[in-house]
N, C-alpha and C positions, 0 to 999 in steps of 0.2 A: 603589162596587163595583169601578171596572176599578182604582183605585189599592190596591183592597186586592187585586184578583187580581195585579197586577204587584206587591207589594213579596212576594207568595207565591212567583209564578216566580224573583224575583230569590232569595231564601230558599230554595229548591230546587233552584234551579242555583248555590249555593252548597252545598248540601249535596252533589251528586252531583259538586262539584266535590274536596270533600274525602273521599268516598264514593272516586272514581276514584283518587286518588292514595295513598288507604288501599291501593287495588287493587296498581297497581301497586307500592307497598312490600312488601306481602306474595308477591310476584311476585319481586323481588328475592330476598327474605330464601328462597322457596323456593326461587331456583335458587343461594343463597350455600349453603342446608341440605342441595343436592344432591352441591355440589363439596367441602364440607365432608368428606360420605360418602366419597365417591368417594378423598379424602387419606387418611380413616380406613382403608379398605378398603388401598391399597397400604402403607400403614402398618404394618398388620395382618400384611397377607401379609410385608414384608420383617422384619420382627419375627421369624416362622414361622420364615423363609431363614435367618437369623441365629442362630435356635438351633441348626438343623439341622445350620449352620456348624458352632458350639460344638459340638456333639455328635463331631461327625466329627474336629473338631482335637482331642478329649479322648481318642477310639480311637487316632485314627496314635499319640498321645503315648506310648499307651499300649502298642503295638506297636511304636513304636522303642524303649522301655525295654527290651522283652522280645528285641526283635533285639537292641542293645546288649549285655545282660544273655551274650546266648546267644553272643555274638562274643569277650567276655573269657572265658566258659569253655570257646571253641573255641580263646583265644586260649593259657591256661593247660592243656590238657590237651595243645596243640603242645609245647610248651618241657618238659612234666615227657616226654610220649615221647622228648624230644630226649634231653633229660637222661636217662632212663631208656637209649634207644641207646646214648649213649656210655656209659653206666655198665659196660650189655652186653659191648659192646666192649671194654672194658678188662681185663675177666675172662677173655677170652676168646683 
């Protein structure tokens, strides 16, 4: 009887020895599924940043075009009054 209760304890402190170290792996693996998160989440967010980026470089692009745009026909309607003054002037 006591050889059969010891080779039970040895049996059972074998399992809670595999039992514990089950433990702590899934102990591990949650605090690897936390950090995981956690990269996910800033991930996330600068993904967000990055469009908001894009978005904002697509307006300016879009508003230096229209400055641009608006500086060659402030730049063209200088030169034709120019032109137009002297023309003035010459009549005159």
């Amino acid at each position: 009887m006591l050889i059969i209760q010891s080779q039970l304890m040895t049996e059972l402190s074998a399992m809670l020895t595999v039992l514990l170290s089950t433990t702590k792996m899934l102990t591990i693996q949650s605090q690897l599924l936390t950090e995981l998160s956690a990269a996910l989440t800033v991930l996330l967010s600068t993904t967000k940043m990055l469009t908001i980026q894009s978005q904002l470089l697509t307006e300016l692009s879009a508003a230096l075009t229209v400055l641009l745009s608006t500086t060659k026909m402030l730049t063209i309607q200088s030169h034709f009054t120019d032109n137009f003054s002297g023309l003035l002037l010459s009549f005159l």
